[in-house]
C-alpha positions as CSV (number, residue, x, y, z in Angstrom):
1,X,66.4,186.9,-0.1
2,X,67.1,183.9,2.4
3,X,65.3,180.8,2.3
4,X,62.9,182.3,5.2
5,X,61.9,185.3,2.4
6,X,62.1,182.8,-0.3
7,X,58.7,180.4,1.4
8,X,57.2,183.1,2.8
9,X,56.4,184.9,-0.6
10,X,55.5,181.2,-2.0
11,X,52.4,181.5,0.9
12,X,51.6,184.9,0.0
13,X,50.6,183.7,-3.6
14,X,49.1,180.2,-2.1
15,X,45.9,181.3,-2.0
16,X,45.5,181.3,-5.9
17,X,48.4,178.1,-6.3
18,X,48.7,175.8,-3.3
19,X,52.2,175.3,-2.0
20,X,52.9,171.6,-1.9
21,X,55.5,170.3,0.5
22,X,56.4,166.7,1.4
23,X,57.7,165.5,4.7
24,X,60.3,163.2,5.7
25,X,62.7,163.3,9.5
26,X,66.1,163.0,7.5
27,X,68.3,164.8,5.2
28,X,68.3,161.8,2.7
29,X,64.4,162.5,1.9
30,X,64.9,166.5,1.5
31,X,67.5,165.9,-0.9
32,X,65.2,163.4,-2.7
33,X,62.5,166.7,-2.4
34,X,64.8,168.5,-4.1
35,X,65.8,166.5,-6.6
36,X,62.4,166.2,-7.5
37,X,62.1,169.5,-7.8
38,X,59.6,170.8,-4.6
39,X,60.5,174.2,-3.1
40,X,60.7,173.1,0.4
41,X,60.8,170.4,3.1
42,X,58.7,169.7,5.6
43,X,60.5,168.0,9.1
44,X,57.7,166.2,10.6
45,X,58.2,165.1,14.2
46,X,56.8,162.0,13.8
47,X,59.1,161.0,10.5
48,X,62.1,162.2,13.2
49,X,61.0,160.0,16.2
50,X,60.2,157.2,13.8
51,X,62.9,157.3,10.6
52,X,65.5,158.9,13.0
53,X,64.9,157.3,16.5
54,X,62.9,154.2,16.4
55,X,60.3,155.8,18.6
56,X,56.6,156.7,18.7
57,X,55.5,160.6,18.2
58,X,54.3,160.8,21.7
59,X,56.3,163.6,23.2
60,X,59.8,161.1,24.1
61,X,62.3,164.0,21.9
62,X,62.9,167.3,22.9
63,X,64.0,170.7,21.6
64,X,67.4,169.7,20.9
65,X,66.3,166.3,19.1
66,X,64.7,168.8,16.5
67,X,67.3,170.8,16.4
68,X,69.5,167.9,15.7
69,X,67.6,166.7,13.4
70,X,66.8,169.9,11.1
71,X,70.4,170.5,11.6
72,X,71.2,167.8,9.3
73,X,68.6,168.7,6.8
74,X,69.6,171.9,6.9
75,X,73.2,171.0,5.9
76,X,73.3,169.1,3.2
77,X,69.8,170.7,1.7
78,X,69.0,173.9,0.0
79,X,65.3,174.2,0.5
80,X,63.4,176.0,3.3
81,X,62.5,173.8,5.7
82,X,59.1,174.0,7.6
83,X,59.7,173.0,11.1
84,X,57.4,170.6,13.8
85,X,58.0,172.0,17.2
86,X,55.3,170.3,18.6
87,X,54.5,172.0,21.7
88,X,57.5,174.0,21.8
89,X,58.4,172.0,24.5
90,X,57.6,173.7,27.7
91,X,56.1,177.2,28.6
92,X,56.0,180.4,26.8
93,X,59.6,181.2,27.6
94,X,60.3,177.7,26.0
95,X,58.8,178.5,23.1
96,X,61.0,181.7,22.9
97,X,63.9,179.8,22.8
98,X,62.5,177.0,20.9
99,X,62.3,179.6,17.6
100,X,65.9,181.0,18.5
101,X,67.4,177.8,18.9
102,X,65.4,176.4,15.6
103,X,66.3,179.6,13.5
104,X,69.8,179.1,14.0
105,X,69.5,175.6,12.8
106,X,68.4,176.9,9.4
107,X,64.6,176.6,9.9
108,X,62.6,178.9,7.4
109,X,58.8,178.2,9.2
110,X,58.4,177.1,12.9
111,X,55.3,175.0,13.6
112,X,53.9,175.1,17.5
113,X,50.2,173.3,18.2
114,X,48.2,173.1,21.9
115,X,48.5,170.3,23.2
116,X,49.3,169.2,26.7
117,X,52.6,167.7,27.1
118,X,53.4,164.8,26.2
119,X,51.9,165.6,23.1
120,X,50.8,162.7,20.6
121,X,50.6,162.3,16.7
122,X,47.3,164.5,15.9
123,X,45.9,161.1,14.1
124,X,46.1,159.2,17.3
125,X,43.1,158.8,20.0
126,X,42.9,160.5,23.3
127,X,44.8,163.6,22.7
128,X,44.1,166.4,25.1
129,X,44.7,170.4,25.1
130,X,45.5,173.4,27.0
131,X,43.0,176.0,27.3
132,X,42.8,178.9,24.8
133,X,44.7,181.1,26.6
134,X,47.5,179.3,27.0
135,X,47.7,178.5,23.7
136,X,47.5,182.1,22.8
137,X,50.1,183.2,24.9
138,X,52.6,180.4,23.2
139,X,51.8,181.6,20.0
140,X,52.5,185.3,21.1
141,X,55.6,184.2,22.3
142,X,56.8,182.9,18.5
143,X,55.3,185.7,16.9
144,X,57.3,188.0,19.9
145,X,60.6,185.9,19.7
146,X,61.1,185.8,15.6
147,X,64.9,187.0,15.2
148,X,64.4,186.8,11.5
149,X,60.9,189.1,10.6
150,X,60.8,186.7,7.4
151,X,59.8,183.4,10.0
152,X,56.7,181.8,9.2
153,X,54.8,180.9,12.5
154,X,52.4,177.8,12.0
155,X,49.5,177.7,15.0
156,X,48.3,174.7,15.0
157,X,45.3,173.1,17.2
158,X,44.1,169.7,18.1
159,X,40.8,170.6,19.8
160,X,38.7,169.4,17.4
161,X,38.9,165.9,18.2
162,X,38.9,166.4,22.1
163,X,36.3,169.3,22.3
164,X,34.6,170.3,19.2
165,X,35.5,172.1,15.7
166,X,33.6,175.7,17.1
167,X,36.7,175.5,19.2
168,X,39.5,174.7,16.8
169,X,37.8,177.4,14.7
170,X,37.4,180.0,17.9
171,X,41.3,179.2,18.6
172,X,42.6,179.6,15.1
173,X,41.1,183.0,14.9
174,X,42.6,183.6,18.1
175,X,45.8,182.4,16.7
176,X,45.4,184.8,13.6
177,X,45.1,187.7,16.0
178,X,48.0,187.6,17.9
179,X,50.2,187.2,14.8
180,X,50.1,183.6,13.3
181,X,51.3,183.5,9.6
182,X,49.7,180.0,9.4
183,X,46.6,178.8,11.1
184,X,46.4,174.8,11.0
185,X,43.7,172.8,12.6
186,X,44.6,168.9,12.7
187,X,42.7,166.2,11.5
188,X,39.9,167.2,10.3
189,X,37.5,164.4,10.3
190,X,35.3,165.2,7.3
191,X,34.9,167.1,4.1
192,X,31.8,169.2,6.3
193,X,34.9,170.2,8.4
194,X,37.3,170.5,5.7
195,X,34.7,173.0,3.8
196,X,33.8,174.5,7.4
197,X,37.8,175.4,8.0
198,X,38.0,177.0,4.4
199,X,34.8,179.3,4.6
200,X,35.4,180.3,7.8
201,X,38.9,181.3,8.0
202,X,38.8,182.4,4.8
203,X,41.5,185.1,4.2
204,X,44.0,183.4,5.9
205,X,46.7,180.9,4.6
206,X,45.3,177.6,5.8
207,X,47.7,174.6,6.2
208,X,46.3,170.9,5.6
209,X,48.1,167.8,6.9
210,X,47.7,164.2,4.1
211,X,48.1,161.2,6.4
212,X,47.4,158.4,4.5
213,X,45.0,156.0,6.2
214,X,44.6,159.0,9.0
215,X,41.7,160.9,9.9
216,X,41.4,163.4,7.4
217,X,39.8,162.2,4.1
218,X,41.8,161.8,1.4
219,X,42.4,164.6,-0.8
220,X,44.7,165.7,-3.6
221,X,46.8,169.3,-3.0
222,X,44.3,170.6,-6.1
223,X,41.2,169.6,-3.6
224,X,42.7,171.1,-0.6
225,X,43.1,174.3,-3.0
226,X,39.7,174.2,-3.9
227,X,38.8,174.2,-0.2
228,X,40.7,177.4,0.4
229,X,44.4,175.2,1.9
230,X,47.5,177.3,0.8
231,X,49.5,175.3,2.0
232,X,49.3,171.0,2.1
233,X,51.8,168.8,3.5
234,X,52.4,165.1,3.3
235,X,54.2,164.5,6.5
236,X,55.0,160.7,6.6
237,X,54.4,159.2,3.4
238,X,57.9,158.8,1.7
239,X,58.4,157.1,5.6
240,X,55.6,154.7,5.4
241,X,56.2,154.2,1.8
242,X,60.0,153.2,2.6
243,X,59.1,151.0,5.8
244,X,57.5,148.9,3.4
245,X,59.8,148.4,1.2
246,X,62.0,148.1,4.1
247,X,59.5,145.3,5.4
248,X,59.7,143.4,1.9
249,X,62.9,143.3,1.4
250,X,63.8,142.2,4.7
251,X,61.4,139.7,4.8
252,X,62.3,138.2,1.0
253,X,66.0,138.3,2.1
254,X,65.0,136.2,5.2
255,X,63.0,133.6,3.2
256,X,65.4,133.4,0.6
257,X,68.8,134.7,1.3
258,X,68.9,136.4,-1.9
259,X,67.9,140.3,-3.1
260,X,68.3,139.9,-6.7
261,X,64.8,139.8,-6.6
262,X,64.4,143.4,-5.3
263,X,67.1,144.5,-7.6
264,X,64.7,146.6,-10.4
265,X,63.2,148.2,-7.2
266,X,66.4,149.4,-5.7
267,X,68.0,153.0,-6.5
268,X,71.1,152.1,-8.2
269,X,74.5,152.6,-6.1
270,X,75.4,155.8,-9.2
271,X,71.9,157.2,-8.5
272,X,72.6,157.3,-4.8
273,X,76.2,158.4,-4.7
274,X,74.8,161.2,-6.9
275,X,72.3,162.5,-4.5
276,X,74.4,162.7,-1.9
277,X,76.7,164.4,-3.7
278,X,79.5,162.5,-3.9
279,X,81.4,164.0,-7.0
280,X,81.5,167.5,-5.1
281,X,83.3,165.6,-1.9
282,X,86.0,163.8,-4.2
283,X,86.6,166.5,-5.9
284,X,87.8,168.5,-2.6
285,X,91.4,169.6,-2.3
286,X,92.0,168.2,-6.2
């Protein structure tokens, strides 16, 4: 069984266990996943525009940036990798390539959501949709252009914030109908929808999103469970968590010219050679 069978029978036993997955945009934090000892990864297009390029989630990276960019995951990591398309990047024929061109990077699940392009962070203000059935026909077109029948498709919609949470219910259904493995509605601003989302969609493997200090309230992955969510993804965290250790250390080594202090904090040079795997490349043509 590939890695695309391997997550998909983890989700079809998420509805008594939920399947916890955290996110990262470089192959350094899925092979810190693994190590760790999580069953997949979850590239999050903001962690790639942020950790990879310096630059905001607001539709500036393309098909071929997340390609790239799972690429690299995919190379140097064994775990399935759940993939951000954003808004597959164009129309429905976009999309069709989209989940060609991201299945032969090695992705294992293929997210798409409905917003109008340029598409921003779901957590961010003023975000804006395409109607239903455009949205519809884009997820018909990743069920439609799955190579691998083991591809998870993730429909996702952000038309709670901009229109109401009757329509990010009425579109996830809609979703569910035309073939969506996963039905995800972003940032849920309360538990009344969190417990809204779980009763009525109940059935269905439910995806929820953790941004600390986002819109959603906080939860843990046993919560989420409770609430009917197979399936719960911190997207950004091990990136926020690093840019402030980043920030620290900077700033100390400004003030000071001197990271000694920082050194009990810091993963030791062994640690690091070890999880990239270092051994296995000397040890090549010995």
């Amino acid at each position: 069984m590939g890695n695309a069978g391997v997550l998909r029978s983890m989700l079809a036993k998420s509805l008594d266990v939920p399947v916890v997955v955290p996110g990262g945009g470089t192959p350094l934090e899925a092979l810190a996943a693994e190590k760790a000892g999580f069953s997949a990864f979850y590239l999050s297009g903001y962690a790639v525009a942020a950790w990879r390029h310096g630059l905001p989630d607001i539709g500036l990276l393309g098909a071929r940036d997340t390609a790239e960019a799972l690429t690299a995951v995919t190379r140097v990591s064994s775990l399935p990798v759940i993939c951000d398309a954003d808004t597959g990047y164009g129309n429905e024929a976009s999309v069709h390539s989209t989940v060609r061109l991201l299945e032969a990077a090695g992705a294992s699940a293929i997210q798409f959501e409905d917003q109008t392009w340029p598409k921003k962070c779901g957590h961010m203000a003023n975000k804006s949709v395409v109607d239903a059935d455009e949205a519809v026909r884009k997820v018909a077109a990743a069920v439609e252009a799955k190579s691998n029948p083991d591809t998870t498709i993730i429909a996702r919609t952000d038309s709670l914030a901009p229109v109401s949470i009757d329509e990010a219910l009425r579109r996830a259904k809609m979703f569910r109908d035309v073939g969506a493995d996963v039905l995800f509605i972003d940032a849920p601003q309360s538990m009344e929808h969190l417990e809204r989302i779980g009763k009525e969609l109940a059935g269905s493997t439910l995806m929820a999103n953790m941004s600390e200090s986002g819109l959603t309230p906080a939860l843990s992955a046993a919560e989420f469970g409770e609430l009917g969510f197979g399936l719960v993804v911190f997207p950004t965290s091990a990136l926020r968590l690093g840019m402030q250790s980043v920030t620290s250390l900077f700033s100390s080594l400004k003030s000071s010219g001197d990271a000694r202090d920082a050194e009990s904090r810091i993963v030791l040079l062994d640690e690091l050679n070890a999880l990239v795997d270092l051994e296995h490349y000397n040890s090549i043509g010995q």
